[in-house]
Each structure stands twice: as C-alpha cells, then as structure tokens.
LOMI-48130 format. One line per field, with one value per residue: x, y, z of N, C-alpha, C, CB in turn. Coordinates in steps of 0.05 Angstrom, whole numbers, plus 5000, padded with zeros to 4 digits. Last residue first. Glycine has a CB too. Layout:
BEGIN
n_px X,... $
n_py Y,... $
n_pz Z,... $
ca_px X,... $
ca_py Y,... $
ca_pz Z,... $
c_px X,... $
c_py Y,... $
c_pz Z,... $
cb_px X,... $
cb_py Y,... $
cb_pz Z,... $
END
This chain:
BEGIN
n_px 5575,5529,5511,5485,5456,5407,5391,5388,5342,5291,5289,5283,5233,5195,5225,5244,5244,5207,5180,5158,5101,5115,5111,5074,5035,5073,5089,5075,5115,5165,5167,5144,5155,5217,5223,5208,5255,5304,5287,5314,5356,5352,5377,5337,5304,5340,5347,5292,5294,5336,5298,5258,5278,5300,5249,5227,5259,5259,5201,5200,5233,5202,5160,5181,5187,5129,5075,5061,5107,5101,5105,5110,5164,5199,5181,5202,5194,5207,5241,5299,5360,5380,5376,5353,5395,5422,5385,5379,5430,5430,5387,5409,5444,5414,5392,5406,5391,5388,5329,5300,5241,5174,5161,5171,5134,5132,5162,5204,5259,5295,5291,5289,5279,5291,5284,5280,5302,5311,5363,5382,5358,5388,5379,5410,5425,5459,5499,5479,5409,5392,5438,5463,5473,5492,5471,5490,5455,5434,5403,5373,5366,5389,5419,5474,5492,5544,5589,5576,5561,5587,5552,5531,5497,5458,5418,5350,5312,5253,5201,5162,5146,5181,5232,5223,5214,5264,5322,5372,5444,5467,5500,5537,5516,5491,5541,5576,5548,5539,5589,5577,5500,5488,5457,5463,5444,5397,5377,5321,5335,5377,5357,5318,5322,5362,5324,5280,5290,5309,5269,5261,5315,5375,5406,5389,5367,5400,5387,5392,5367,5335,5273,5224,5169,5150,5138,5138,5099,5134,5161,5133,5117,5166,5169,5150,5180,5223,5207,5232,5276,5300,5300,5309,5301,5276,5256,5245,5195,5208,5177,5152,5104,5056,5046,5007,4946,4897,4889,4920,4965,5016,5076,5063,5082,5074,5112,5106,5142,5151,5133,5071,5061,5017,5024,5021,5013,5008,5017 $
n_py 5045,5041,5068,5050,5008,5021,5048,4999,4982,5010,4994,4942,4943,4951,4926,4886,4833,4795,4784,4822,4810,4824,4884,4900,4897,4909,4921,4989,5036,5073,5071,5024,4982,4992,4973,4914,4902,4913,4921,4963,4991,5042,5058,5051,5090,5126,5116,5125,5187,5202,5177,5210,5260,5251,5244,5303,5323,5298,5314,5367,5378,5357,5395,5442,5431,5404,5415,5374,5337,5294,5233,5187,5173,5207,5262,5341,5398,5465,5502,5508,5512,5469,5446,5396,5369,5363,5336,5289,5258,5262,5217,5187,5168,5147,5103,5065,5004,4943,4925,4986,5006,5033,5085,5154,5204,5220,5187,5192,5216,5191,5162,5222,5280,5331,5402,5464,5518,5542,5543,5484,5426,5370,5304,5254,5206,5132,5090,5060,5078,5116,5134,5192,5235,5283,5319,5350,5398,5417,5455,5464,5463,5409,5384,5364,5352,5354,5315,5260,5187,5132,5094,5024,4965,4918,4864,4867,4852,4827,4860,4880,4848,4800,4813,4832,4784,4773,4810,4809,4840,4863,4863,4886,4933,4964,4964,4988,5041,5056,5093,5137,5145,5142,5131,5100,5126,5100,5082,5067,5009,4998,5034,5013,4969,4982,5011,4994,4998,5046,5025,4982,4962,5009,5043,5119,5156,5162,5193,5180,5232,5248,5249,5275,5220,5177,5144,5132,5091,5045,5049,5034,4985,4956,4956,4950,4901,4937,5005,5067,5102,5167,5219,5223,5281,5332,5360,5314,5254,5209,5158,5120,5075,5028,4961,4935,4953,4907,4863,4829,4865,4902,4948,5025,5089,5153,5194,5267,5315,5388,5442,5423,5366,5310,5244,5185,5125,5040,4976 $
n_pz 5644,5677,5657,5605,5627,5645,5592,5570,5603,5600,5545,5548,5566,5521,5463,5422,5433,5439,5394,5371,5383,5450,5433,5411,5458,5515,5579,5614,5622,5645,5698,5719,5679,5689,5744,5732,5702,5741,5795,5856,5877,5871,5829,5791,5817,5783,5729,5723,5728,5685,5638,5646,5631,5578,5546,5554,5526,5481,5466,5470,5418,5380,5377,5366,5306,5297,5285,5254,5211,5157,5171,5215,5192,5185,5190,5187,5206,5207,5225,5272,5276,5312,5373,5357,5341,5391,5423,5398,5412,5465,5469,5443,5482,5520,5496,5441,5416,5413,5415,5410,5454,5468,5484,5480,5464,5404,5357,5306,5310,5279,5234,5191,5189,5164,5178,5142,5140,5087,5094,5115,5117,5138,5153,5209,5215,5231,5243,5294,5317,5356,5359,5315,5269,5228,5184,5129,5095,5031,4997,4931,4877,4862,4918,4964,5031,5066,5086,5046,5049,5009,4965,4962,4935,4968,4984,4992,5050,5063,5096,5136,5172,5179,5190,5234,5263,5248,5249,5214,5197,5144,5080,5046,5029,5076,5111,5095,5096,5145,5160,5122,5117,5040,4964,4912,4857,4801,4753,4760,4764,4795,4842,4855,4875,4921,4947,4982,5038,5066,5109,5130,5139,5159,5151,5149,5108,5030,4983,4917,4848,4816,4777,4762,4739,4722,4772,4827,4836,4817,4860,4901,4883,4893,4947,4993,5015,5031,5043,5037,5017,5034,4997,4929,4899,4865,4905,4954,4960,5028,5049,5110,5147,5188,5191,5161,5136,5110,5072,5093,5103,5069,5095,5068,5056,5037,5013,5005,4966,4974,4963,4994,5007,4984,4985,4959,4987,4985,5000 $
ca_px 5608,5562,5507,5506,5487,5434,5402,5402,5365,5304,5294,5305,5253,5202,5218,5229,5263,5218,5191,5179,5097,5101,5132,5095,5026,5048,5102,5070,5099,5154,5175,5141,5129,5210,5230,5196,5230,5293,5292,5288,5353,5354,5399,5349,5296,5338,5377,5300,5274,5327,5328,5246,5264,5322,5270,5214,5258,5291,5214,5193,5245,5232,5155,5166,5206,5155,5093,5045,5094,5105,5096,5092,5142,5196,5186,5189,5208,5189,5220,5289,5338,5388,5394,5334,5379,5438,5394,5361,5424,5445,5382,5389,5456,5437,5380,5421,5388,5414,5367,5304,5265,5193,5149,5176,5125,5146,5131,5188,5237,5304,5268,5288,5286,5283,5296,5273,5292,5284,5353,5381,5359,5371,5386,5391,5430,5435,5488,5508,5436,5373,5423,5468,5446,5499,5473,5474,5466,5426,5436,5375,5359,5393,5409,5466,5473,5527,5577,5591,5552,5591,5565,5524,5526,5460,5449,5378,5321,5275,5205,5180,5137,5149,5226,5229,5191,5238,5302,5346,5427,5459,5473,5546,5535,5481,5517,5586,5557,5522,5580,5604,5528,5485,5481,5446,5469,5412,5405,5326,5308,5375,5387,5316,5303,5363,5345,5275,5295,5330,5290,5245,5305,5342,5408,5402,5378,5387,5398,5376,5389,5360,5300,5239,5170,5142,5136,5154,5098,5107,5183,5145,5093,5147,5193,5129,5153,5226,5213,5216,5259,5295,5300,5291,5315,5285,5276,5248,5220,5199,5200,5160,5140,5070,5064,5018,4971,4901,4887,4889,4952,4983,5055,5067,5075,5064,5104,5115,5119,5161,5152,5087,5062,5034,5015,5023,4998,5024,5000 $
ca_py 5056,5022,5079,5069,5005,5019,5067,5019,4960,5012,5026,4950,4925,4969,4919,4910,4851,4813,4761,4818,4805,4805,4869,4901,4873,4914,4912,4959,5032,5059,5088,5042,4981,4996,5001,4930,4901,4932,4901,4954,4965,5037,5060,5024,5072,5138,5113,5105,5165,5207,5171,5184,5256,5262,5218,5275,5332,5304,5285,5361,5388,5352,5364,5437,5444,5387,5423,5403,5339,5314,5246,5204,5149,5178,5245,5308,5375,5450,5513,5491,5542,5484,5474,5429,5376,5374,5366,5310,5273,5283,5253,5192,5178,5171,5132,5084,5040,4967,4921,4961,5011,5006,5061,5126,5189,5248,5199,5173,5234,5204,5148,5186,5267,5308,5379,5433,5514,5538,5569,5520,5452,5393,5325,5276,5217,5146,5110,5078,5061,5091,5123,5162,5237,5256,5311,5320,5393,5400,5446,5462,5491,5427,5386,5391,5349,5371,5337,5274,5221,5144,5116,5051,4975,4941,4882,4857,4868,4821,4841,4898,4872,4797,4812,4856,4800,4753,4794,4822,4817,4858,4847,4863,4928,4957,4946,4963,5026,5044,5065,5117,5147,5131,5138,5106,5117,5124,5080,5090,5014,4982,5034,5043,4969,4960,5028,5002,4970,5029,5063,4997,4957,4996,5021,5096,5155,5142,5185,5175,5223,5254,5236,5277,5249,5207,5152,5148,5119,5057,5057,5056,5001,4957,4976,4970,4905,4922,4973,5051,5094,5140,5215,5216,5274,5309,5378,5334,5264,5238,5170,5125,5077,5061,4980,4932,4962,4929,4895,4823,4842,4901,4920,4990,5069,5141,5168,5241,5295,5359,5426,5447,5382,5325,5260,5198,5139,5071,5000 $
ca_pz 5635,5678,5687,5604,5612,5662,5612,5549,5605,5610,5552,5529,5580,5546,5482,5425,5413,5463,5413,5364,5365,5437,5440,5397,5423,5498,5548,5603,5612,5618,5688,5730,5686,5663,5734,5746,5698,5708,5775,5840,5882,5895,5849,5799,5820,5817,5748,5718,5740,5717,5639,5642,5659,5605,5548,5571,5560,5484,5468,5485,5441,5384,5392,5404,5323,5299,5313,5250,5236,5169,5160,5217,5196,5161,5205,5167,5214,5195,5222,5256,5276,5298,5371,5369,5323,5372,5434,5399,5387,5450,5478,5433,5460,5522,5509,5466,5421,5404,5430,5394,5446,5468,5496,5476,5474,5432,5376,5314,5326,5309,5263,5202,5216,5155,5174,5137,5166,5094,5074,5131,5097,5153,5133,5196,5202,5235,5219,5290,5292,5341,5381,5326,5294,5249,5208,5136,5116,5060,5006,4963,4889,4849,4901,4944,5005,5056,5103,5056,5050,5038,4978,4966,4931,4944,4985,4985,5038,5063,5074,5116,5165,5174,5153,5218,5255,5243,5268,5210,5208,5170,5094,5055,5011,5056,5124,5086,5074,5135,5182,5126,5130,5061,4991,4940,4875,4814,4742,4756,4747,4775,4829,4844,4858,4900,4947,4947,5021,5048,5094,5116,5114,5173,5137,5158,5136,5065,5014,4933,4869,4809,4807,4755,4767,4700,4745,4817,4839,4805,4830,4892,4880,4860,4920,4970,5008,5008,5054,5053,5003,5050,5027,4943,4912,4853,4889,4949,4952,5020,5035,5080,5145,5165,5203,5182,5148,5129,5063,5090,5117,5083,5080,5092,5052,5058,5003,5021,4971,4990,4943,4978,5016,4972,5000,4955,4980,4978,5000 $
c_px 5617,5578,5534,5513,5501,5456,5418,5413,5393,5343,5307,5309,5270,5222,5212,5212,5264,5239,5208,5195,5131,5111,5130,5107,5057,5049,5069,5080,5094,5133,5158,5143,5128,5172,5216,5198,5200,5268,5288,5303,5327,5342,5384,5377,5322,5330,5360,5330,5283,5320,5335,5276,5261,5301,5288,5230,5248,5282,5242,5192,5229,5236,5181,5159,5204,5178,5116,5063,5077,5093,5102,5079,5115,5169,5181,5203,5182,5197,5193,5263,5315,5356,5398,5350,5363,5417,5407,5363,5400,5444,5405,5382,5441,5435,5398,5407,5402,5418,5395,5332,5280,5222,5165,5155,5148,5142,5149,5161,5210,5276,5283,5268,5288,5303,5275,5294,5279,5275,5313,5374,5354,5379,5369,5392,5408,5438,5466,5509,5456,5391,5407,5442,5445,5488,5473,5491,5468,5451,5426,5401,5366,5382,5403,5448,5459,5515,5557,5577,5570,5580,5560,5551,5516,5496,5445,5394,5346,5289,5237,5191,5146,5142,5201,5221,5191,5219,5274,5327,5396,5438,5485,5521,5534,5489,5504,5555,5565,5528,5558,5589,5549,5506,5476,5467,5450,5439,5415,5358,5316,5360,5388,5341,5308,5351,5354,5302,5287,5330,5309,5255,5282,5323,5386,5399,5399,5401,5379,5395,5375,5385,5320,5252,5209,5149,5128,5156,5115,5100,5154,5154,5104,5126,5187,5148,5137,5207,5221,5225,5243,5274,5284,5309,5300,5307,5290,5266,5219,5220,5196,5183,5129,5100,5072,5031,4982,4934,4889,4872,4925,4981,5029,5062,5079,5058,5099,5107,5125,5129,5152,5109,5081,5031,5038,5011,5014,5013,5018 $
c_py 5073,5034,5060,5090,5023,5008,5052,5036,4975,4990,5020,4978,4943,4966,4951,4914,4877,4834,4781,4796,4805,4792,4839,4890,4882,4888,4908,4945,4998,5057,5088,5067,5007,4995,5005,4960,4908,4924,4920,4938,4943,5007,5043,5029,5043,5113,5114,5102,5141,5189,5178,5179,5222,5262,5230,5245,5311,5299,5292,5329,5370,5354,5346,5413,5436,5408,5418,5417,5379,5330,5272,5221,5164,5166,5227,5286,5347,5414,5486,5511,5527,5493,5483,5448,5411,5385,5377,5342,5288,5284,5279,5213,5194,5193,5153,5101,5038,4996,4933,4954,4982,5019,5034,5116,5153,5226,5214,5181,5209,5206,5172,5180,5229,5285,5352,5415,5483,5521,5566,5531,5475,5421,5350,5289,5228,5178,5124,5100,5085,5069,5107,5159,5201,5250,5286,5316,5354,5397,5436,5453,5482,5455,5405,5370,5367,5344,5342,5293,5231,5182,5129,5069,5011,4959,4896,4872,4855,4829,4833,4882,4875,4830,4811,4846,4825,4770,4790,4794,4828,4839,4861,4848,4895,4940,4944,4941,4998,5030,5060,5090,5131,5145,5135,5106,5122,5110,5104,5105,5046,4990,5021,5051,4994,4962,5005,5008,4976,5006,5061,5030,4973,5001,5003,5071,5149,5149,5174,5180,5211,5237,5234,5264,5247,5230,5165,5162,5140,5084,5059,5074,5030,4984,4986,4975,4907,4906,4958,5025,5078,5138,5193,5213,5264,5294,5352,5347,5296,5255,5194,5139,5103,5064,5012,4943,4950,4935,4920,4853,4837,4869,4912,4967,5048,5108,5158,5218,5273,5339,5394,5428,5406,5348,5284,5225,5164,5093,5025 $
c_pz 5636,5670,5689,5631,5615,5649,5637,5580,5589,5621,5574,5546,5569,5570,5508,5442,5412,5448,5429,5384,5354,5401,5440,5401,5405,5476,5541,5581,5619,5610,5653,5713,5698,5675,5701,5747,5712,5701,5753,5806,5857,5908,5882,5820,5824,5822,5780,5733,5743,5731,5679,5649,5656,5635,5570,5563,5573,5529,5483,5493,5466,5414,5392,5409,5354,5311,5316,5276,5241,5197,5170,5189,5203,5170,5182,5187,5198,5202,5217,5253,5258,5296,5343,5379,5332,5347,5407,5404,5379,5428,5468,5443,5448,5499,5510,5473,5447,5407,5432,5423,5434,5445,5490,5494,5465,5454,5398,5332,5333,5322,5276,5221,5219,5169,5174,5159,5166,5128,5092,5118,5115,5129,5142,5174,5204,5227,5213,5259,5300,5319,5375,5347,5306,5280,5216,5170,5123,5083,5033,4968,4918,4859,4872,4923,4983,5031,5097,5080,5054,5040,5002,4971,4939,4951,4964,4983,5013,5050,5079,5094,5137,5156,5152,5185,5250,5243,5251,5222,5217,5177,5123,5072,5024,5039,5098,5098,5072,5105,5167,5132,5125,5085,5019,4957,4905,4833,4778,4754,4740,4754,4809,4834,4839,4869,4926,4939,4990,5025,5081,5113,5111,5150,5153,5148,5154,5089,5027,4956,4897,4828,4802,4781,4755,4724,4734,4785,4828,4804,4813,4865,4882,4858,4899,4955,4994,4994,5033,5052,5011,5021,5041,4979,4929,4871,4878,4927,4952,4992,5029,5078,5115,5169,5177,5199,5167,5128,5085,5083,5110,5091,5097,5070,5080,5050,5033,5015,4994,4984,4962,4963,5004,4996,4992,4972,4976,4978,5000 $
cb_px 5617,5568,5473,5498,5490,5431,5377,5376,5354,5284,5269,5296,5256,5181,5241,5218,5259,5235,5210,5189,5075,5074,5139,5105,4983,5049,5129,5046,5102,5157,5206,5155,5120,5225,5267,5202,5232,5312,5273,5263,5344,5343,5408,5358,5276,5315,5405,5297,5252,5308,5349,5229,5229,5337,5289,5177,5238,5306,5219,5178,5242,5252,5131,5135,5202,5165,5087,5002,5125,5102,5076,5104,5151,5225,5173,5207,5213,5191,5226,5285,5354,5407,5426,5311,5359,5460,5419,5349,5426,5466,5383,5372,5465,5469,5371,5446,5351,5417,5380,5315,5278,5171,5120,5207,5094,5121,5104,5204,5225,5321,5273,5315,5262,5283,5316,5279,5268,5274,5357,5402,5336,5385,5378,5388,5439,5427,5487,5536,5428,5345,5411,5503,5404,5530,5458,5484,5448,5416,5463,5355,5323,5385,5399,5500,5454,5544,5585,5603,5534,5628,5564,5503,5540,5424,5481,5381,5329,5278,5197,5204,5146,5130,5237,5264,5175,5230,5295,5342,5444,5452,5472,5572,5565,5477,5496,5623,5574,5502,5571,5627,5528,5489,5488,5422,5505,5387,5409,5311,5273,5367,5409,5308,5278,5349,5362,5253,5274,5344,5307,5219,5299,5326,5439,5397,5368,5393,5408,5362,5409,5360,5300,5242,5157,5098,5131,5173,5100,5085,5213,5161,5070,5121,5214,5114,5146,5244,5187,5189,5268,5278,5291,5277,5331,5295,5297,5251,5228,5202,5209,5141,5168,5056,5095,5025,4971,4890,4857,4876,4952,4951,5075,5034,5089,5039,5129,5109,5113,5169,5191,5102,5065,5027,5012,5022,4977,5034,4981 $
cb_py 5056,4996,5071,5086,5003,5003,5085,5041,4927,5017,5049,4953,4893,4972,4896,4914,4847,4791,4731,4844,4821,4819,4877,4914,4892,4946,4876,4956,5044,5038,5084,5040,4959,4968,5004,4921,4883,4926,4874,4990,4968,5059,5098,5005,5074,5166,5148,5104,5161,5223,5198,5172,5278,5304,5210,5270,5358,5353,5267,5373,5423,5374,5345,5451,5474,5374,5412,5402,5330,5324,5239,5220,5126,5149,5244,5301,5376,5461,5533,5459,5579,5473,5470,5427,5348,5350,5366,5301,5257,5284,5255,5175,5161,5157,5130,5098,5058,4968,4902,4968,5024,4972,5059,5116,5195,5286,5168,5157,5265,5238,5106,5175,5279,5310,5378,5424,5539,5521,5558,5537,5452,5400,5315,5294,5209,5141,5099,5049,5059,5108,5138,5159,5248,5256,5321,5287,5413,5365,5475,5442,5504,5421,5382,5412,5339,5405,5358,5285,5234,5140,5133,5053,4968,4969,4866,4846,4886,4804,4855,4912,4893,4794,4785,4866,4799,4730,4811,4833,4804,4879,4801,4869,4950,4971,4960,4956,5036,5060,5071,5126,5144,5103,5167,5084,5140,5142,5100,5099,5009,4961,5022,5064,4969,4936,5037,5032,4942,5017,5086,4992,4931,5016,5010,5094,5147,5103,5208,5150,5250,5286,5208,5299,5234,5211,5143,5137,5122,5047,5026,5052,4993,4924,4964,5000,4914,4908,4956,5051,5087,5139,5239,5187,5288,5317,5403,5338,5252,5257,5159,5141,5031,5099,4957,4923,4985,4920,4898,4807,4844,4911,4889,4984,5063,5157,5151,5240,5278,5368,5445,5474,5372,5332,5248,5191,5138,5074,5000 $
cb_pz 5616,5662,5708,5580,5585,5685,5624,5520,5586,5620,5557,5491,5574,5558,5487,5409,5388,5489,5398,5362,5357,5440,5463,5393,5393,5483,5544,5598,5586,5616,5693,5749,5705,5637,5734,5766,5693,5677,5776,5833,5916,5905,5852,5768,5800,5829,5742,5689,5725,5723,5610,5612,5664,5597,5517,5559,5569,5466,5433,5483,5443,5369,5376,5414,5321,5266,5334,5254,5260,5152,5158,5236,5223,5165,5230,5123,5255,5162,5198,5269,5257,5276,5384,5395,5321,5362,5464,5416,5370,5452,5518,5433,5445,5519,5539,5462,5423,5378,5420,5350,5471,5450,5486,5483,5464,5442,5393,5328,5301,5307,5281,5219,5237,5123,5196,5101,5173,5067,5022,5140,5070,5193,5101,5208,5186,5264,5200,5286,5245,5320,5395,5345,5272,5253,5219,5105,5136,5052,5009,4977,4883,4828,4912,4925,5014,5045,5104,5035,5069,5045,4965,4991,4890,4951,4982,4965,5060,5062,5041,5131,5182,5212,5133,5223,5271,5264,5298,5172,5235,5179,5092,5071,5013,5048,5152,5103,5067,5136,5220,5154,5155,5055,4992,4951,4869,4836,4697,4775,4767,4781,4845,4865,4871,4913,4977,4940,5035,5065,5116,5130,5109,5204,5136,5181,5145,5067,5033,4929,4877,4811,4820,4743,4822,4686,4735,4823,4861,4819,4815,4900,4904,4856,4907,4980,5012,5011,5067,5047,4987,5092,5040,4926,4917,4824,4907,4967,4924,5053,5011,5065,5131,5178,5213,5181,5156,5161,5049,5124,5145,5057,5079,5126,5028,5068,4984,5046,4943,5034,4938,5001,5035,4941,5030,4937,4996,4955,5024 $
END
C-alpha cells in the first residue's frame, strides 16, 4: 500500500505492508527537488518505483540502513540508474547484509544488498543544500538532513513519537538525547518524520521528546539505584510491554529502555 501525499515542494510516500488489506506498520520517503530521502521497505519497492513515474529523480539518501528506509534502494538503482548513499557506518551494512530479526522481515520484507556511497557533510540538490547531520542512538548510521535556507529537517526514526514506549536492543538513550539536543539547537521551522509524516509542531515536539527521554532517563537511574529490577523500573517508568513486544519476541521491548540506561550507568 502507497499513497502519495503532497506538501508544497516535498511529497511524502506514505507506505506498509498490508495484511488482509490492512497496514501493518506506516514507514516512508519523501522526495524533494528530485531527491529521494529513505525509500521505505522492500515490500512496497514495485509500488514505489510505480509511483515514481514520470516524476523527475535525480538522486537517493538514506537515513540509515534499517530495511524499511533502504529496502527500494536495489530496485531504484537498477530501474532509475541512481546511487544510494548513506552514512560511512552504513555502507558496508548495505553492501554486505545485516542481520534482520523475524519479525522485521514479517513487516517489511527482506532486503537485498545494494552497493552505496559514503555522505559527505552537505547534500546539494539542484535549488537546496542539506546539511547532513549525524544523529546516532537509534543506529550507528543514523542521520539527519537539515535545509538551513528553509529551516527543513528530515528526521528518520530520530523523532518517531514524543512518547517512547519500546526501544530496539541496540538504542542508546543517552545517546538519543544528544542527538536530539543537537537537532533542536538548529533554527528549525518545519520537521518530516519517516514514519509520521510531516509533523504540524515538529520544532516543540523535538524538544519536548529530548525533556521527557532526560526525565524518564532520571527516573529510571533513581529507582534502579535503589535496588528495584529493570522490569519492574520499566512498568514504573515505561509503561506495560504491549502487542509490539510480543509480536517481536521481546526485541522490542520496554525492558530494552530501561536495560540501554543501566548500561550506560556502567560505563
């Protein structure tokens, strides 16, 4: 499933895979000034490169190397002759496979290797200049693009909901608050989320994820200083594990959040 959603120059591709014609999970792409930003799953590639027809493309970045922001990136290199680029730290992940829990390929499909370039600083299109921010916690290649003339950035998973609740094995809270702080120190006006869509608040809903992951992060050190189980701190602080977690055999988890923050109380 695919839908085209047009906002001034920026379209967004709101795509998933369906289940009996429902959504399983929203993800997309957003192109701008002939430049696509993340290409979603490996799923919707066909129905992408559908979409894409008769639209001028000049060039693809990716976020990060998490198949649903990456997995057309094959398709669109073969069909639309482009280069798909990427952070450093995501090249050899595209180029060579990562590894991809069961109920990532459920969703999203099963990606194939594709040959990519390493980003530089900046992204020049033909009327824009992007910035490309290095925004780690959710992946070691994780990446913002942020157009200063117009105050755009185009946020991956950084931003996701103002509201965690489950966190993959590999995120870093920490980390994830300094790469928030780094974003809402620039003179933002407008903020695209891969998975939301553009946000009607996104400057104040940056910021107010950043404040409420550093009170939740608080909370969480004060509790397990004072003996309590991470799984019990996570119920407190967190939330309940829910149908996501479940459905990723614990992979994703409210456990995770809190198990990220007493790691980084260890080191």
């Amino acid at each position: 499933m695919i839908r085209a959603e047009e906002d001034g120059d920026v379209t967004f591709f709101r795509m998933a895979r369906t289940l009996r014609g429902r959504p399983l999970y929203w993800t997309g792409a957003y192109l701008v000034d002939g430049w696509l930003l993340d290409c979603g799953p490996p799923a919707t590639a066909r129905e992408l490169l559908h979409a894409l027809e008769g639209r001028p493309l000049e060039g693809l970045a990716i976020t990060h190397h998490h198949e649903d922001h990456m997995g057309a990136a094959p398709l669109l290199v073969q069909a639309r002759g482009l280069r798909a680029r990427i952070h450093a730290a995501g090249v050899p992940l595209l180029e060579h496979g990562f590894a991809q829990a069961l109920y990532r390929r459920v969703a999203w499909g099963r990606p194939r290797r594709v040959k990519a370039e390493a980003l530089g600083a900046e992204l020049r299109t033909s009327r824009l200049r992007f910035q490309v921010v290095h925004t780690p916690g959710h992946s070691v290649d994780h990446v913002c693009f942020f157009e200063a003339d117009r105050g755009w950035l185009f946020t991956g998973d950084l931003f996701l909901a103002e509201r965690v609740r489950y966190l993959g094995p590999n995120e870093d809270v920490a980390t994830l608050i300094s790469s928030l702080e780094t974003v809402c120190a620039l003179p933002l006006t407008r903020v695209f989320c891969a998975h939301r869509g553009p946000l009607a608040d996104g400057p104040a809903a940056l910021r107010r994820k950043a404040d409420r992951l550093r009170s939740q992060r608080q909370q969480i050190l004060e509790l397990l200083r004072q003996g309590l189980p991470e799984r019990e701190v996570a119920r407190r602080v967190v939330g309940r594990e829910g149908p996501l977690t479940w459905f990723s055999l614990g992979r994703f988890s409210a456990r995770n959040f809190v198990s990220s923050v007493a790691r980084g109380s260890r080191s």
